[in-house]
N, CA, C and O atoms as CSV, one atom per row, in Angstrom:
chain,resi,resn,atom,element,x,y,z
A,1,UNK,N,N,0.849,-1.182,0.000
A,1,UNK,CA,C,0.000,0.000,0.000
A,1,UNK,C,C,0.889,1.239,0.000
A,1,UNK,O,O,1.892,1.386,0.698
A,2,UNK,N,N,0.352,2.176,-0.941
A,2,UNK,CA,C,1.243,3.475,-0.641
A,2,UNK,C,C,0.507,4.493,0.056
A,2,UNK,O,O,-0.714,4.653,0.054
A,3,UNK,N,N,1.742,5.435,0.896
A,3,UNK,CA,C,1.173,5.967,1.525
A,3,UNK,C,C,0.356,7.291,1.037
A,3,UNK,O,O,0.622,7.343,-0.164
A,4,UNK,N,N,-0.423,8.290,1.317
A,4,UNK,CA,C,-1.486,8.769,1.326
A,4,UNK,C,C,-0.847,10.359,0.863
A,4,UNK,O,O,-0.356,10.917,1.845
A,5,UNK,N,N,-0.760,11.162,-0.380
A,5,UNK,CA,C,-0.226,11.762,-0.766
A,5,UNK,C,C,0.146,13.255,0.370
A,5,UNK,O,O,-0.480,13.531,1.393
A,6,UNK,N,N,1.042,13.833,-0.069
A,6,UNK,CA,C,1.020,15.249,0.971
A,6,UNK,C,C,0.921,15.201,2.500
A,6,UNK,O,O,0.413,16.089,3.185
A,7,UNK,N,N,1.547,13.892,3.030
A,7,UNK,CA,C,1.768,13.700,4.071
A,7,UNK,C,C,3.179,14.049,4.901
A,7,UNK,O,O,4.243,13.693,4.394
A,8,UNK,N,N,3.172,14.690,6.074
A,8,UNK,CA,C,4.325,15.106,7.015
A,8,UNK,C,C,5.624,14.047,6.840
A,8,UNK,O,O,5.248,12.916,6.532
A,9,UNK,N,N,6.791,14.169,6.950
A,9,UNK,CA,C,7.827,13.265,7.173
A,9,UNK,C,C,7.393,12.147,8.435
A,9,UNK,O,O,7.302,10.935,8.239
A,10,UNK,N,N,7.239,12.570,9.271
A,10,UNK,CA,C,6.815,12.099,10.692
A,10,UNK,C,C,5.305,11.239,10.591
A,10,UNK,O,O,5.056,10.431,11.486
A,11,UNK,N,N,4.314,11.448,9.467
A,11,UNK,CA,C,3.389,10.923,8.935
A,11,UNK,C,C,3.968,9.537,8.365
A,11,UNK,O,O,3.538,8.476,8.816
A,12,UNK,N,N,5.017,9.570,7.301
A,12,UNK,CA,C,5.093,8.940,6.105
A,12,UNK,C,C,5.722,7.521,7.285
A,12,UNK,O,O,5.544,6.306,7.208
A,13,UNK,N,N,6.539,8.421,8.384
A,13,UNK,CA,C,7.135,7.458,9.145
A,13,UNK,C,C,6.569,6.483,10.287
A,13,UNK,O,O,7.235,5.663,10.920
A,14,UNK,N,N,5.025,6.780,10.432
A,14,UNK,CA,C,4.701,6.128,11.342
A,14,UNK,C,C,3.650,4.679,9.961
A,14,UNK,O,O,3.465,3.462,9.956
A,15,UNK,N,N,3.263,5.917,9.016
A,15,UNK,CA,C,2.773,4.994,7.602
A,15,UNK,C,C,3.678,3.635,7.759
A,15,UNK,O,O,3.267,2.636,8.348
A,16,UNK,N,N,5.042,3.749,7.110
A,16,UNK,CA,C,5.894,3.278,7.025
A,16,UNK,C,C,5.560,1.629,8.323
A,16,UNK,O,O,5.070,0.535,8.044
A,17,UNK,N,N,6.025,2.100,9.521
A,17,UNK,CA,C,6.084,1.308,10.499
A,17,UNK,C,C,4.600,0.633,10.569
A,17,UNK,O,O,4.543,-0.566,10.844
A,18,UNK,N,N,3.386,1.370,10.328
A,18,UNK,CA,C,2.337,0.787,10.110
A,18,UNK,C,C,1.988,-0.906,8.759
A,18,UNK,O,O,1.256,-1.895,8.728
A,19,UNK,N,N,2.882,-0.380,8.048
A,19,UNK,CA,C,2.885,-1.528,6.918
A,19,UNK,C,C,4.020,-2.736,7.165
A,19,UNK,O,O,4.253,-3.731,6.479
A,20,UNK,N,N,4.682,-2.235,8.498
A,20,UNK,CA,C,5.818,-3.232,8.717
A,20,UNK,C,C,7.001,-3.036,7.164
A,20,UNK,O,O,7.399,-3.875,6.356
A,21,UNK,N,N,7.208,-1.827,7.264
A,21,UNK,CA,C,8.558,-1.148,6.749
A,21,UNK,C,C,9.183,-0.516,7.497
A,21,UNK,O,O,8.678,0.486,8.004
A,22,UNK,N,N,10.179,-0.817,7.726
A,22,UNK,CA,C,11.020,-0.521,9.077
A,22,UNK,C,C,12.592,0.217,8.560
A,22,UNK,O,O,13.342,0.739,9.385
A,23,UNK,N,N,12.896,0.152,7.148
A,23,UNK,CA,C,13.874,1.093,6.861
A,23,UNK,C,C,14.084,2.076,7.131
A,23,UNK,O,O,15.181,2.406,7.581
A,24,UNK,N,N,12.968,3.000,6.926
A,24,UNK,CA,C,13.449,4.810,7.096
A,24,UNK,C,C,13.787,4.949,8.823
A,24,UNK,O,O,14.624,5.715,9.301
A,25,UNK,N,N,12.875,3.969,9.624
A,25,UNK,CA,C,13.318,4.179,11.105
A,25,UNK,C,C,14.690,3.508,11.680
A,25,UNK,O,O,15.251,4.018,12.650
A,26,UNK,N,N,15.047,2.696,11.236
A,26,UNK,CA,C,16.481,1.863,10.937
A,26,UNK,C,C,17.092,3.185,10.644
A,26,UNK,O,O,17.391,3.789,11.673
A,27,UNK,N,N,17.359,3.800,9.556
A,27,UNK,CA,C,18.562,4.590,9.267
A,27,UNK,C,C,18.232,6.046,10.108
A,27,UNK,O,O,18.925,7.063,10.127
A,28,UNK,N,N,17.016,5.801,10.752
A,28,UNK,CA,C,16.977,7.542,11.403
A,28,UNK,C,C,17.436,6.977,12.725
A,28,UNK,O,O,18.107,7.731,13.429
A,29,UNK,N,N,17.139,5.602,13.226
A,29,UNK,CA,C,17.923,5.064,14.753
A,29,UNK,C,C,19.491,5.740,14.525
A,29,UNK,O,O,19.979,6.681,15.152
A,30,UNK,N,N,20.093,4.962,13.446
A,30,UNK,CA,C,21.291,5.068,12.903
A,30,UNK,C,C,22.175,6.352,13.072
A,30,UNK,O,O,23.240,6.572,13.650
A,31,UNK,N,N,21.254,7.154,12.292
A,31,UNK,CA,C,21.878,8.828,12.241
A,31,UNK,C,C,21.825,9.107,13.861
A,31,UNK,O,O,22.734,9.533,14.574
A,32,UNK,N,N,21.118,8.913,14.052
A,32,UNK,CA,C,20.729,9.409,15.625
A,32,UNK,C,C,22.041,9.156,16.514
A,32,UNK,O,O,22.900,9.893,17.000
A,33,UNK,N,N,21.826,7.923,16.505
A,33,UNK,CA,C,23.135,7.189,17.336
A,33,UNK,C,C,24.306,7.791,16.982
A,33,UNK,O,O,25.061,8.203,17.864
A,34,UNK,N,N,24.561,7.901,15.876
A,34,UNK,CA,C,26.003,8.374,15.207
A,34,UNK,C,C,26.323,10.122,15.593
A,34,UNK,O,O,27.389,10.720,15.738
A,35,UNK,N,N,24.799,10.619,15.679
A,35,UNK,CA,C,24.924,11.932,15.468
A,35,UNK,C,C,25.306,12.588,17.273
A,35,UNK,O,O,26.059,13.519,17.557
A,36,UNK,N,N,24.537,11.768,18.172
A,36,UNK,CA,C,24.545,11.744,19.703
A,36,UNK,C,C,26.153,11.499,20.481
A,36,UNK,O,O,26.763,11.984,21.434
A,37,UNK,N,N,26.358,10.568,19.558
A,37,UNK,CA,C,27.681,10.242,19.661
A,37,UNK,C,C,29.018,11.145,19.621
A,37,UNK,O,O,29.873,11.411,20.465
A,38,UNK,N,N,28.843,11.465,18.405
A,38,UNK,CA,C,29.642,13.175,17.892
A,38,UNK,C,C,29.829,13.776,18.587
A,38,UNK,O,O,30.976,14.164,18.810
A,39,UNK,N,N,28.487,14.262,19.477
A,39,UNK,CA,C,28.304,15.496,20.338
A,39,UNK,C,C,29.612,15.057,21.292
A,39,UNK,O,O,30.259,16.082,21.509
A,40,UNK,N,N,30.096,14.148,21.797
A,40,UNK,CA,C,30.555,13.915,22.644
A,40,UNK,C,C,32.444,12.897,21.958
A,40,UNK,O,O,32.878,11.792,22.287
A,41,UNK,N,N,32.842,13.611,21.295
A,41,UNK,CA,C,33.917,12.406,20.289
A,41,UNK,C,C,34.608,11.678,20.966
A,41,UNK,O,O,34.823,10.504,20.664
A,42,UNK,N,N,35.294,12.523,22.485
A,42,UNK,CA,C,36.225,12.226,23.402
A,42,UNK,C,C,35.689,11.010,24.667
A,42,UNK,O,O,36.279,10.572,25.655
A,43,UNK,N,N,34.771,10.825,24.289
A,43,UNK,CA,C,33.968,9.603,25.306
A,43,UNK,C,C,33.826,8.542,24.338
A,43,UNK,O,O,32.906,8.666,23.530
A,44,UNK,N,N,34.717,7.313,24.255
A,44,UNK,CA,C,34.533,6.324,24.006
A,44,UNK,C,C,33.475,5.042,24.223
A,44,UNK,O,O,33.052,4.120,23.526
A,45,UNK,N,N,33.250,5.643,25.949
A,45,UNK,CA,C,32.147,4.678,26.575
A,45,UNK,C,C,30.957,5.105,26.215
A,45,UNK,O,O,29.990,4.367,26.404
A,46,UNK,N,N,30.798,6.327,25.652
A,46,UNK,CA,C,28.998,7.137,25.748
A,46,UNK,C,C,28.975,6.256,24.088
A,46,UNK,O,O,27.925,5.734,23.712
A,47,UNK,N,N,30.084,6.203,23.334
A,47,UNK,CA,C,29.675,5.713,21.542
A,47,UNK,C,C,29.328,4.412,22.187
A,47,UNK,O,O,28.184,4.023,21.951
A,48,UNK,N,N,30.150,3.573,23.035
A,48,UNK,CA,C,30.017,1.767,23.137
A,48,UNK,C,C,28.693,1.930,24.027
A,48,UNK,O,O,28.098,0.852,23.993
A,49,UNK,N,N,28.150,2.670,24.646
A,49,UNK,CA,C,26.772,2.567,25.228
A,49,UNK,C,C,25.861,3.090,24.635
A,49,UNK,O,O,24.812,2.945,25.262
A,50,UNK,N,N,25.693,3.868,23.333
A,50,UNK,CA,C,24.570,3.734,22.512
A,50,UNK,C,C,24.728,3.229,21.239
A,50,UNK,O,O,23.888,3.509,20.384
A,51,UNK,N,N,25.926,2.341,20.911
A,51,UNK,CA,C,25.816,0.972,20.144
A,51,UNK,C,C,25.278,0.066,20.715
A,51,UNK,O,O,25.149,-0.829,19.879
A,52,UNK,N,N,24.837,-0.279,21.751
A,52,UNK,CA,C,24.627,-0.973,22.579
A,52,UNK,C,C,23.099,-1.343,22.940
A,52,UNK,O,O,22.587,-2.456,22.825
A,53,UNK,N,N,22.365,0.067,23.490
A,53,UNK,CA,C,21.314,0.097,23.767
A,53,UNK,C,C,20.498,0.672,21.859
A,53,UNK,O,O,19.408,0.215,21.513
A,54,UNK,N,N,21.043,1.346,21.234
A,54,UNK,CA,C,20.593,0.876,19.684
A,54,UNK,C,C,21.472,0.100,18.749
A,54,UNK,O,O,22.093,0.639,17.833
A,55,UNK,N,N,21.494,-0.745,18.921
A,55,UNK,CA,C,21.646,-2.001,18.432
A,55,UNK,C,C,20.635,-2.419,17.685
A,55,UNK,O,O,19.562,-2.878,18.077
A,56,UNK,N,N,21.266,-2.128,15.807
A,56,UNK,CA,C,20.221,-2.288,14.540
A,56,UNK,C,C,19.804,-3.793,14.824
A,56,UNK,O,O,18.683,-4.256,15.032
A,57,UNK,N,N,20.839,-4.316,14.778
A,57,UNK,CA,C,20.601,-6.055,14.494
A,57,UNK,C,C,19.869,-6.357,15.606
A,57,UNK,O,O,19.256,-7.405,15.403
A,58,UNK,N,N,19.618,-5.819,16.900
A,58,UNK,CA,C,18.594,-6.355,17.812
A,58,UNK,C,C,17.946,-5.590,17.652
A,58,UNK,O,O,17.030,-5.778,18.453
A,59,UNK,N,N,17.711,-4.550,16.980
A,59,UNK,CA,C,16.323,-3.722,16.718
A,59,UNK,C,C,15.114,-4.535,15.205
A,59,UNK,O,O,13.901,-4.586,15.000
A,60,UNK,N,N,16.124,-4.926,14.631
A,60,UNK,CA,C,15.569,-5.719,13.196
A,60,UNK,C,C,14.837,-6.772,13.967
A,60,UNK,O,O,13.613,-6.811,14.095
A,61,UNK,N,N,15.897,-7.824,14.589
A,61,UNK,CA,C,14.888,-9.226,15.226
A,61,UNK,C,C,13.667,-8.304,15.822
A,61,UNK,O,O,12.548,-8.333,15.309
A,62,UNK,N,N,13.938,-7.614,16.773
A,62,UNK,CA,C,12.342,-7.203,17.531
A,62,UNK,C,C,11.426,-6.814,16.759
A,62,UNK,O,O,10.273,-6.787,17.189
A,63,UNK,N,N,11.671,-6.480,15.637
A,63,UNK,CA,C,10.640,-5.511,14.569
A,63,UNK,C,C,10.265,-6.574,13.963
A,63,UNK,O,O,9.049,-6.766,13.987
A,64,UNK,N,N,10.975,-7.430,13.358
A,64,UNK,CA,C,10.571,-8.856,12.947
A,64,UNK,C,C,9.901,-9.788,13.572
A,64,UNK,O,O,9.233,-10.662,13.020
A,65,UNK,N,N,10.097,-9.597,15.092
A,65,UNK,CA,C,9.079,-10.677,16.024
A,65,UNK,C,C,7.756,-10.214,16.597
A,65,UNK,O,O,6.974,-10.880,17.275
A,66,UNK,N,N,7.595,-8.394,16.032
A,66,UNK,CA,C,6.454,-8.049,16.352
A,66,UNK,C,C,6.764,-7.448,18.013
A,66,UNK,O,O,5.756,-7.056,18.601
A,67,UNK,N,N,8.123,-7.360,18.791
A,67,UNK,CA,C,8.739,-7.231,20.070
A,67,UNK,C,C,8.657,-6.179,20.419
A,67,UNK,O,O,8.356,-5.910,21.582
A,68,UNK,N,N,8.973,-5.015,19.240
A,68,UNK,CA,C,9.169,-3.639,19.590
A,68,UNK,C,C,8.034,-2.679,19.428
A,68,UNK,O,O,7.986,-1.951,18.436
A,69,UNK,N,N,6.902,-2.638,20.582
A,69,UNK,CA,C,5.839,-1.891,20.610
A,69,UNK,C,C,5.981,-0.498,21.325
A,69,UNK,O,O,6.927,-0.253,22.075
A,70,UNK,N,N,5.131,0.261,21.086
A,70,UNK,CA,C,5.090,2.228,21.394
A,70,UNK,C,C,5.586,2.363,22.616
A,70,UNK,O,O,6.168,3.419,22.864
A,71,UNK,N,N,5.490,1.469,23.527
A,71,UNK,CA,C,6.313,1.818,24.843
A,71,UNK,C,C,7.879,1.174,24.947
A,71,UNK,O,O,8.731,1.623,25.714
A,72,UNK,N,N,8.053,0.221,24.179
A,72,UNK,CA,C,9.378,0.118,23.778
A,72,UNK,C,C,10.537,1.181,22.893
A,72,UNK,O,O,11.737,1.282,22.638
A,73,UNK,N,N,9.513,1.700,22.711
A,73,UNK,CA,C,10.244,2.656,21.456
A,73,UNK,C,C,9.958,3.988,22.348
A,73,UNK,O,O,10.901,4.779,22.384
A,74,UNK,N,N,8.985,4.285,22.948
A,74,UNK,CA,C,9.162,5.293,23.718
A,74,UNK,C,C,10.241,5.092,24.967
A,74,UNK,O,O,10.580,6.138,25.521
A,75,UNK,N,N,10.731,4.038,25.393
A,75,UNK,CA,C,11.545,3.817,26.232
A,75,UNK,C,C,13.171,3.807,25.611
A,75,UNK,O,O,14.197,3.837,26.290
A,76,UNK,N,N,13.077,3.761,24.286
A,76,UNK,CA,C,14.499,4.509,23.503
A,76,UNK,C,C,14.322,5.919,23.573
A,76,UNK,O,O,15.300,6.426,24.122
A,77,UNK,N,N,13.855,6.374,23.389
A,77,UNK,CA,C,13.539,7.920,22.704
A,77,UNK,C,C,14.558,8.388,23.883
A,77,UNK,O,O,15.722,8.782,23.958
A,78,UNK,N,N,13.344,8.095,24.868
A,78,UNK,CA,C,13.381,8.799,26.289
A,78,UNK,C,C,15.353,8.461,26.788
A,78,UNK,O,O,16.138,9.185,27.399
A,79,UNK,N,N,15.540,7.030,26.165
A,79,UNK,CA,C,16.967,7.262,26.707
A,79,UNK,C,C,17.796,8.386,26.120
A,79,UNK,O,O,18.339,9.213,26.852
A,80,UNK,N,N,17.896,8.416,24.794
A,80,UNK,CA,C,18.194,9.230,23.769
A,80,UNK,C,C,18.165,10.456,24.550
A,80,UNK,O,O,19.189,10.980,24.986
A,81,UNK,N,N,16.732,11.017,24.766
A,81,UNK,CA,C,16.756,12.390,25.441
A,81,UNK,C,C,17.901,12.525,26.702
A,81,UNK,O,O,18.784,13.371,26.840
A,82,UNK,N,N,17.602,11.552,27.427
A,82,UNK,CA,C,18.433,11.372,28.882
A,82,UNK,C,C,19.981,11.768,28.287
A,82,UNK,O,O,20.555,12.783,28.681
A,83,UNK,N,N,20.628,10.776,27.219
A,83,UNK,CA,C,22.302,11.442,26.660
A,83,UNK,C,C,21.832,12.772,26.446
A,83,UNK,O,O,22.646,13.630,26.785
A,84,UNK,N,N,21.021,13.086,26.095
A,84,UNK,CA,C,21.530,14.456,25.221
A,84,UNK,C,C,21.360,15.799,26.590
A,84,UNK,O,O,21.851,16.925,26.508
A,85,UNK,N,N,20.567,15.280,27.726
A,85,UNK,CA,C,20.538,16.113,28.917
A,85,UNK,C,C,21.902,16.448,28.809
A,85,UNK,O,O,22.552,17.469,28.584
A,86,UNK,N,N,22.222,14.760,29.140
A,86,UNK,CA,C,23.853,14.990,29.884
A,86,UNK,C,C,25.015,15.780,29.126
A,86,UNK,O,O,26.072,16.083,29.681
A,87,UNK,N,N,24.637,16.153,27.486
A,87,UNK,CA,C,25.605,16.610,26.649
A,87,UNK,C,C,25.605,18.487,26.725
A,87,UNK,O,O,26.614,19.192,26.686
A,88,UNK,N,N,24.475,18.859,26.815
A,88,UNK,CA,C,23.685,19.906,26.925
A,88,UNK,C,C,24.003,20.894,27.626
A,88,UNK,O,O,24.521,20.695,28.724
A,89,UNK,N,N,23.841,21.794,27.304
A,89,UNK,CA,C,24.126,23.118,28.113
A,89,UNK,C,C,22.701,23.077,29.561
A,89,UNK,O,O,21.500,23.076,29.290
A,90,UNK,N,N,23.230,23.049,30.911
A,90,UNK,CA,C,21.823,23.011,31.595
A,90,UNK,C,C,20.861,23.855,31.511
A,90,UNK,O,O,19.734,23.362,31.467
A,91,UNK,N,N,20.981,25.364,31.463
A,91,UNK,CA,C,20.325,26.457,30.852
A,91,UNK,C,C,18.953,25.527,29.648
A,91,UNK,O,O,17.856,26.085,29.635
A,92,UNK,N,N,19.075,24.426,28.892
A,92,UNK,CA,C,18.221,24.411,27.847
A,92,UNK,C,C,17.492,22.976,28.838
A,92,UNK,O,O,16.477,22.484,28.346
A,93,UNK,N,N,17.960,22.421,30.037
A,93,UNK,CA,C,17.081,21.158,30.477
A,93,UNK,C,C,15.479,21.297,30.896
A,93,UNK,O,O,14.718,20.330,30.854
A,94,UNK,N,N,15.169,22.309,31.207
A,94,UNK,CA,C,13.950,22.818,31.315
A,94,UNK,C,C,12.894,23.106,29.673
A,94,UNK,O,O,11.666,23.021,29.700
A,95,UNK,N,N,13.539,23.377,28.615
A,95,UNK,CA,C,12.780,23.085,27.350
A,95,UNK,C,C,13.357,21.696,26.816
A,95,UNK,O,O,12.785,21.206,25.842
A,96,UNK,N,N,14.370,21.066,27.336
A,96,UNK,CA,C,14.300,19.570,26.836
A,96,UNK,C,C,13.203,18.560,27.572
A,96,UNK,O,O,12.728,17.482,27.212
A,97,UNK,N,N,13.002,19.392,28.781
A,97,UNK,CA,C,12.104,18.016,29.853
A,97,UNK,C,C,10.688,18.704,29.011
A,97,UNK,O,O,9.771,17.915,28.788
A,98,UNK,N,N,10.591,19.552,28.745
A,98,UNK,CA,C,9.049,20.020,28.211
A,98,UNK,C,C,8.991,19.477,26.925
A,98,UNK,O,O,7.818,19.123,26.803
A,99,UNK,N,N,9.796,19.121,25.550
A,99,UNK,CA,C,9.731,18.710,24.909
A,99,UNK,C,C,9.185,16.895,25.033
A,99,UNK,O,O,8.346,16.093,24.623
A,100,UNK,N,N,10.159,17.018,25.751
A,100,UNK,CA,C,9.904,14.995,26.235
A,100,UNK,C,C,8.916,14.743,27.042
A,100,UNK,O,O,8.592,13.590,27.328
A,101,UNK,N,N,8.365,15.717,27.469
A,101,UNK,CA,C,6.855,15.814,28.250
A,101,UNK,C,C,5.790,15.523,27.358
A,101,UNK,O,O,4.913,14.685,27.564
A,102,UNK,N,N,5.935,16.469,26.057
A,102,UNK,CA,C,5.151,16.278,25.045
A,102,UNK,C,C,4.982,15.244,24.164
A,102,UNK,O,O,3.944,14.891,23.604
A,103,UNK,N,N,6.376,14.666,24.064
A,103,UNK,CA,C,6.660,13.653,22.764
A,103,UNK,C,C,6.667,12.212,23.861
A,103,UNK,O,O,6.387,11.160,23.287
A,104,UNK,N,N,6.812,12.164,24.596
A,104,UNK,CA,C,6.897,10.755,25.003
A,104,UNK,C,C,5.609,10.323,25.167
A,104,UNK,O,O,5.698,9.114,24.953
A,105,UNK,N,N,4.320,10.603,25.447
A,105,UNK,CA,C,3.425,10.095,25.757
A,105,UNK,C,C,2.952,10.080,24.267
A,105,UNK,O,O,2.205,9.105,24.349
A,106,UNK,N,N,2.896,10.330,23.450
A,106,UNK,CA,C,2.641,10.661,22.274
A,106,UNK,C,C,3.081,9.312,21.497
A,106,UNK,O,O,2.194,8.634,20.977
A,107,UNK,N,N,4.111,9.007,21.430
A,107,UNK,CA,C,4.784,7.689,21.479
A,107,UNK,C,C,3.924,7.367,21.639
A,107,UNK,O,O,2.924,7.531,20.939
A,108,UNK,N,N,4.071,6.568,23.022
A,108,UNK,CA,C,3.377,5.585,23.934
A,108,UNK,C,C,2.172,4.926,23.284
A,108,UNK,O,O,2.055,3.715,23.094
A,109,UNK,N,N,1.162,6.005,22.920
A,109,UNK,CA,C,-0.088,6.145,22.489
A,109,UNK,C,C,-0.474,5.528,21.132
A,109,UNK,O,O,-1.546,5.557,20.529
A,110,UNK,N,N,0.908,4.864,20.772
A,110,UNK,CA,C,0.980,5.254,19.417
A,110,UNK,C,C,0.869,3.429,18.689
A,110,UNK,O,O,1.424,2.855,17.752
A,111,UNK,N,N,-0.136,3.042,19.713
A,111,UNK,CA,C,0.115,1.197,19.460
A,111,UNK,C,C,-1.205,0.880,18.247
A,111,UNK,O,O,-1.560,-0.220,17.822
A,112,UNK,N,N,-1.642,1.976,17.961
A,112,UNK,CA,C,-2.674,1.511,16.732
A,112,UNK,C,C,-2.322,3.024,15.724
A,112,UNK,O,O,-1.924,4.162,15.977
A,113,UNK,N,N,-2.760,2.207,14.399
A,113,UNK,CA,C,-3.027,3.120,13.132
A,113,UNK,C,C,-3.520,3.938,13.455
A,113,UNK,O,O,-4.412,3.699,14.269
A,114,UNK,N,N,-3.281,5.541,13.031
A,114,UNK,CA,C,-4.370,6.675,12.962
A,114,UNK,C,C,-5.705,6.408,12.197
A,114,UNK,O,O,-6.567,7.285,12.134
């Protein structure tokens, strides 16, 4: 099925995961990880701990076994947010916790088709 013309990026991507196509979220895990990582070059352990906890090849089996549902995936996000506290200027943790206030439950919510 294709998806539904003039739709948001963030649309096309939940489309996507809805049909059990799991690429575009695979390479945005990917960038993510790589990009989180950066922030920080001189920490070896922060790259080997979010290879770790995103881990494609154990993200593929779960997506494949049907494993990785809206509170699983909201329980990445939310780690994700947690590194990037720690990378962050503290001055901005008060619009990062309001952001993740907004977006995590949102997730969550997110265990059926629109």
């Amino acid at each position: 099925e294709e998806p539904p013309p003039a739709i948001s990026f963030w649309e096309l991507l939940a489309f996507d995961m809805y049909q059990g196509r799991y690429l575009r979220v695979l390479a945005l895990t990917s960038e993510l990880r790589d990009a989180v990582a950066a922030l920080a070059p001189h920490r070896p352990e922060l790259r080997a701990e979010l290879c770790e906890r995103l881990d494609l090849a154990l993200l593929v089996q779960a997506l494949a076994h049907g494993a990785l549902d809206a509170h699983a995936l909201a329980d990445l996000v939310a780690y994700v947010l947690d590194k990037l506290k720690t990378l962050q200027a503290p001055s901005r943790d008060a619009a990062a916790q309001a952001w993740a206030d907004q977006i995590l439950p949102r997730i969550r919510n997110c265990d059926a088709p629109p």
